[in-house]
SESE-642908 format. One line per 5 residues: number of its first residue (from 1); their letters; for each residue x, y, z of C-alpha. Coordinates in nm, 2 decimals, padded with zeros to 4 digits, m for minus. Layout:
NUM	A	X/Y/Z; ... .
This chain:
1	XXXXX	07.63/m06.37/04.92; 07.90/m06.27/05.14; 08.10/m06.04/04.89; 07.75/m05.88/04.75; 07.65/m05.80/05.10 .
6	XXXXX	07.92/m05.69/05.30; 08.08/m05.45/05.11; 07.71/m05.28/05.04; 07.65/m05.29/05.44; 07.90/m05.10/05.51 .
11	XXXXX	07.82/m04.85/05.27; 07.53/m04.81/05.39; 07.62/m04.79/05.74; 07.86/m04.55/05.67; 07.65/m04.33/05.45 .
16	XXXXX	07.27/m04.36/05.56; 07.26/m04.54/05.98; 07.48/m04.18/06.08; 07.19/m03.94/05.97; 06.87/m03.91/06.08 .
21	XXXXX	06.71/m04.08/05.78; 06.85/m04.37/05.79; 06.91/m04.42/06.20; 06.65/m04.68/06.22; 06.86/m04.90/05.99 .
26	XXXXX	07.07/m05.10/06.24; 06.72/m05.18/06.44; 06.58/m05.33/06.14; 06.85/m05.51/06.03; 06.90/m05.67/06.43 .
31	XXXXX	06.47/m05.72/06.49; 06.44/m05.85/06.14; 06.71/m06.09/06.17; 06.54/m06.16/06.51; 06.22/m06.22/06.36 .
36	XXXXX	06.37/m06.49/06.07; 06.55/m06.67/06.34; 06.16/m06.71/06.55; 06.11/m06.95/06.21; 06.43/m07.06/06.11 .
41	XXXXX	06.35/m07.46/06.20; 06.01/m07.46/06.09; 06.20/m07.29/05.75; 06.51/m07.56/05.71; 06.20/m07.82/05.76 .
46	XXXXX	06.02/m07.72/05.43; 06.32/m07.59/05.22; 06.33/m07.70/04.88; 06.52/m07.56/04.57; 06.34/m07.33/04.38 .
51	XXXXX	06.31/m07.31/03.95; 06.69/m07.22/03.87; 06.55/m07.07/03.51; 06.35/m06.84/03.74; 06.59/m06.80/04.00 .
56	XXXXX	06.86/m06.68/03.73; 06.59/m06.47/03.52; 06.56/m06.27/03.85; 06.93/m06.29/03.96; 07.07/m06.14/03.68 .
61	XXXXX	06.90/m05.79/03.65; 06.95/m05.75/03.97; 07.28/m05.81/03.94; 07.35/m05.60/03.68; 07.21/m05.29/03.87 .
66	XXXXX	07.34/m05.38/04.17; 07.74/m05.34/03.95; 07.60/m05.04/03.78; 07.53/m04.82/04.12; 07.82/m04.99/04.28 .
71	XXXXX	08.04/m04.87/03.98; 07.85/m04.50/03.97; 07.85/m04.45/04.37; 07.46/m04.46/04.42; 07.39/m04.64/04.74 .
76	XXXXX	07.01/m04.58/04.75; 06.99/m04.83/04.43; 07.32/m05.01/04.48; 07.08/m05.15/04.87; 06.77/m05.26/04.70 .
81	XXXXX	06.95/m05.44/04.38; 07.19/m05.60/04.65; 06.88/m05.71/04.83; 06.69/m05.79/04.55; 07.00/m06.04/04.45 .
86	XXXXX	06.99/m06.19/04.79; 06.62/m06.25/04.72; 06.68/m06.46/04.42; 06.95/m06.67/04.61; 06.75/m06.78/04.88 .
91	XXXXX	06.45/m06.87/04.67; 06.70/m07.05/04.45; 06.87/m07.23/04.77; 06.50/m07.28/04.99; 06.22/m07.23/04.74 .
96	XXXXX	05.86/m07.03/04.76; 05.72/m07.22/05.02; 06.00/m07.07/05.29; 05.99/m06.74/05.15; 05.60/m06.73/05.20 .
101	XXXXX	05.70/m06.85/05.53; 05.98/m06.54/05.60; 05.77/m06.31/05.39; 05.68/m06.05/05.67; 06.09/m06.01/05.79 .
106	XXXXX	06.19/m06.05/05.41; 05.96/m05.74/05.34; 06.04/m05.56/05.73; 06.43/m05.56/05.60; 06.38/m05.31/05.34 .
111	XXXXX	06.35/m05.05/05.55; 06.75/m05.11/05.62; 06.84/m04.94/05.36; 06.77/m04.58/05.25; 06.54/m04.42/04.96 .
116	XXXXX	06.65/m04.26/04.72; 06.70/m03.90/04.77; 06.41/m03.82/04.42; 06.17/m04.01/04.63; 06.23/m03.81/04.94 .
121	XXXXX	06.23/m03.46/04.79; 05.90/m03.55/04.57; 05.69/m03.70/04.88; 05.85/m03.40/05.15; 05.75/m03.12/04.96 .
126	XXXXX	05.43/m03.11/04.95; 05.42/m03.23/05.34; 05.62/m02.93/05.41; 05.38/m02.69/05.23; 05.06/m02.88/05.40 .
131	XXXXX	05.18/m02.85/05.74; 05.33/m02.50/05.73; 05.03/m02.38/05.59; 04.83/m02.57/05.86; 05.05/m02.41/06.18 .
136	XXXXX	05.01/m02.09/05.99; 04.64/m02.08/05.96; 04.61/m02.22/06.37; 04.81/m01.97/06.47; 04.69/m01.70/06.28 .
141	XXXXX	04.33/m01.78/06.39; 04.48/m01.74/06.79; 04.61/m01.39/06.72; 04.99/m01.44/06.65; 05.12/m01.21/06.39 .
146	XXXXX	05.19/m01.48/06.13; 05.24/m01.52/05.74; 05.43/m01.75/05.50; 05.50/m01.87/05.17; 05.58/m02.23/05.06 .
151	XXXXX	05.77/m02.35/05.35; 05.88/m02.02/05.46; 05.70/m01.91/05.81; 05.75/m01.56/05.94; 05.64/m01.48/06.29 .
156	XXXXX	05.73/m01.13/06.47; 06.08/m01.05/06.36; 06.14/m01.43/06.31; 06.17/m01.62/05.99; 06.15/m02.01/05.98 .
161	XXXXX	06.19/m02.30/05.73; 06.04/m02.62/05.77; 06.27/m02.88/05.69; 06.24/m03.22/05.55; 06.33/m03.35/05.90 .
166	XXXXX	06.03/m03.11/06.06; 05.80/m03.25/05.76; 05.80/m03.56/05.87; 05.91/m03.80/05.59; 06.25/m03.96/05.73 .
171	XXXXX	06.06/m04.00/06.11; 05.78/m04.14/05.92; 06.00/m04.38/05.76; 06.13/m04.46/06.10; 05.78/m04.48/06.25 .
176	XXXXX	05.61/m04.72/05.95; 05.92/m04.97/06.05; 05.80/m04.97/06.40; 05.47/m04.97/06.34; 05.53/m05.26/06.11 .
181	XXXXX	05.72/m05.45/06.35; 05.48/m05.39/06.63; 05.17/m05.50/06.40; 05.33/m05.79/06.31; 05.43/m05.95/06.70 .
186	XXXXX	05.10/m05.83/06.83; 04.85/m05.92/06.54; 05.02/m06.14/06.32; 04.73/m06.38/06.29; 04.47/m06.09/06.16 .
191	XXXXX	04.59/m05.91/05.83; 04.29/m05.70/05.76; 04.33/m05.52/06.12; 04.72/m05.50/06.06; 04.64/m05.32/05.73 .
196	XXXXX	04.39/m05.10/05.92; 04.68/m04.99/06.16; 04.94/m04.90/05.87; 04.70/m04.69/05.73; 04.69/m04.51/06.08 .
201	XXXXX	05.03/m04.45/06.05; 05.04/m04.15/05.82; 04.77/m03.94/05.99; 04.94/m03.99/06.31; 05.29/m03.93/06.21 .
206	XXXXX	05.14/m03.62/06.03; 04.98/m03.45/06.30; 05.32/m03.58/06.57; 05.47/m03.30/06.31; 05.26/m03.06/06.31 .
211	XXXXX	05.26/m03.07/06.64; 05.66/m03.05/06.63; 05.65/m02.77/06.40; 05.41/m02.57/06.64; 05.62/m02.60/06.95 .
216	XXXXX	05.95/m02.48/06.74; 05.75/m02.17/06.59; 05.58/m02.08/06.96; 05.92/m02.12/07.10; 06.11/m01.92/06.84 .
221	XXXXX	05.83/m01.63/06.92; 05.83/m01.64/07.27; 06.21/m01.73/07.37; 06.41/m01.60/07.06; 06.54/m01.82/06.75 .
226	XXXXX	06.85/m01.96/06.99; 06.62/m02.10/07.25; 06.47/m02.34/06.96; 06.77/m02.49/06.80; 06.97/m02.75/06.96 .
231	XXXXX	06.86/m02.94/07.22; 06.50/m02.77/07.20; 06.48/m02.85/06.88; 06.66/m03.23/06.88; 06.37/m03.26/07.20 .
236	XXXXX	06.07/m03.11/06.96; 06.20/m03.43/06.73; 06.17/m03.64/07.04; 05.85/m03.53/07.17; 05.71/m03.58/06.82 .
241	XXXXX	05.81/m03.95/06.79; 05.66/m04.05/07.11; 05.37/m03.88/07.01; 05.39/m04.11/06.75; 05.42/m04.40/06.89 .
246	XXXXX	05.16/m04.38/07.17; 04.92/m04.26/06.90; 04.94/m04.60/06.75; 04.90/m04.76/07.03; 04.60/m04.55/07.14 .
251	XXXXX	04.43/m04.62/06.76; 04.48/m05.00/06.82; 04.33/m04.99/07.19; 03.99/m04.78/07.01; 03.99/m04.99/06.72 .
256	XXXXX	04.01/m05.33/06.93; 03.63/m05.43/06.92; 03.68/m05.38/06.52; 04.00/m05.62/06.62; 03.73/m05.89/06.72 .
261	XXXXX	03.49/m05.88/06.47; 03.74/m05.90/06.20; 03.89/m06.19/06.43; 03.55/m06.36/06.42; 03.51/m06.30/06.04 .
266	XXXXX	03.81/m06.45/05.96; 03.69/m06.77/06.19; 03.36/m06.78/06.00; 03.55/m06.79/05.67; 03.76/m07.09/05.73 .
């Protein structure tokens, strides 16, 4: 287990945790370790070997894609296939019954490593276009001398792009991971209102960037395209994350008489 993971650890760490993408990484990998240690004795006490003909029928494909994007370079697959191999060795070593046990950090720890770069540019595009259209329309409709295309935004004399970053998709990565963490400690007992609260996510995150991409345009207008790069721009990203964040904490504060009747519904089912 030792020479599959190590060596793709610190690819990833060297590749994914130093950009923005992938920055949550090394809180994942520490909280979710955290979280498997919470049930490690109540784990050892029901491990039993799992099926070796299923354990090896899952190993070895795994396996082999884990050597082929460790020989070709691609870290995105080369994460998931070591995972997946790790997977297979613990259910091998401990059985089903522990990994239903472990099955909320087992699932938290893929957001360690990073996806791949297709996913991101098929699922960031058409955020990009949705919210630049969106702070073009608001803005438009207050009287600012606005227009785009695509992506493109130009305002006055000034001529943005909305990024991947602004669009939300690696800070909504980061944000599902928290979300998912703080679901979990708080609400661990009540799936149906944990769903609820992961579906709240992606509006949230969505409007944190729209907000984030109408304080860089404003900005840009108003102070000149210096003033909204570096540290305005790093603090936009900031601000937009906290926003974030307390917006799923606000949604679970509104939605906590749904909270009890699901509680009492799941009472009157047992």
């Amino acid at each position: 287990m030792a020479a599959i993971a190590l060596p793709t650890m610190a690819s990833v760490a060297r590749d994914s945790w130093s950009t923005e993408q992938g920055a949550h990484g090394p809180i994942v990998l520490a909280t979710g370790l955290w979280l498997i240690l919470r049930q490690w004795r109540a784990a050892c006490a029901i491990a039993r070997p799992g099926s070796p003909w299923l354990g090896v029928a899952m190993l070895l494909p795994t396996l082999l894609l884990y050597i082929f994007a460790r020989i070709t370079n691609i870290v995105e697959i080369e994460g998931f296939a070591m995972y997946g191999a790790l997977l297979s060795i613990l259910y091998m070593s401990a059985g089903g019954a522990v990994m239903r046990l472990l099955w909320f950090p087992l699932l938290y720890m893929l957001f360690v490593f990073p996806p791949p770069d297709t996913v991101v540019a098929m699922v960031t595009q058409p955020l990009k276009i949705w919210i630049s259209r969106a702070a073009i329309e608001l803005l438009y409709f207050l009287g600012y001398p606005i227009a785009g295309s695509g992506v493109t935004i130009q305002i006055g004399q000034y001529q943005l792009l909305v990024a991947a970053a602004c669009a939300g998709l690696n800070s909504l990565i980061s944000l599902s991971a928290i979300g998912l963490f703080y679901i979990y400690i708080r609400h661990n007992a009540n799936w149906r209102y944990a769903a609820l609260l992961m579906l709240a996510i992606v509006p949230v995150k969505l409007f944190a960037n729209f907000v984030r991409v109408l304080i860089l345009v404003l900005i840009t207008y108003h102070f000149g395209e210096a003033m909204a790069q570096g540290f305005v721009h790093n603090f936009a990203g900031v601000t937009m994350f906290a926003i974030s964040v307390l917006g799923i904490f606000a949604v679970d504060a509104l939605a906590s008489p749904l909270r009890r009747r699901l509680a009492i519904a799941g009472s009157n089912e047992q």
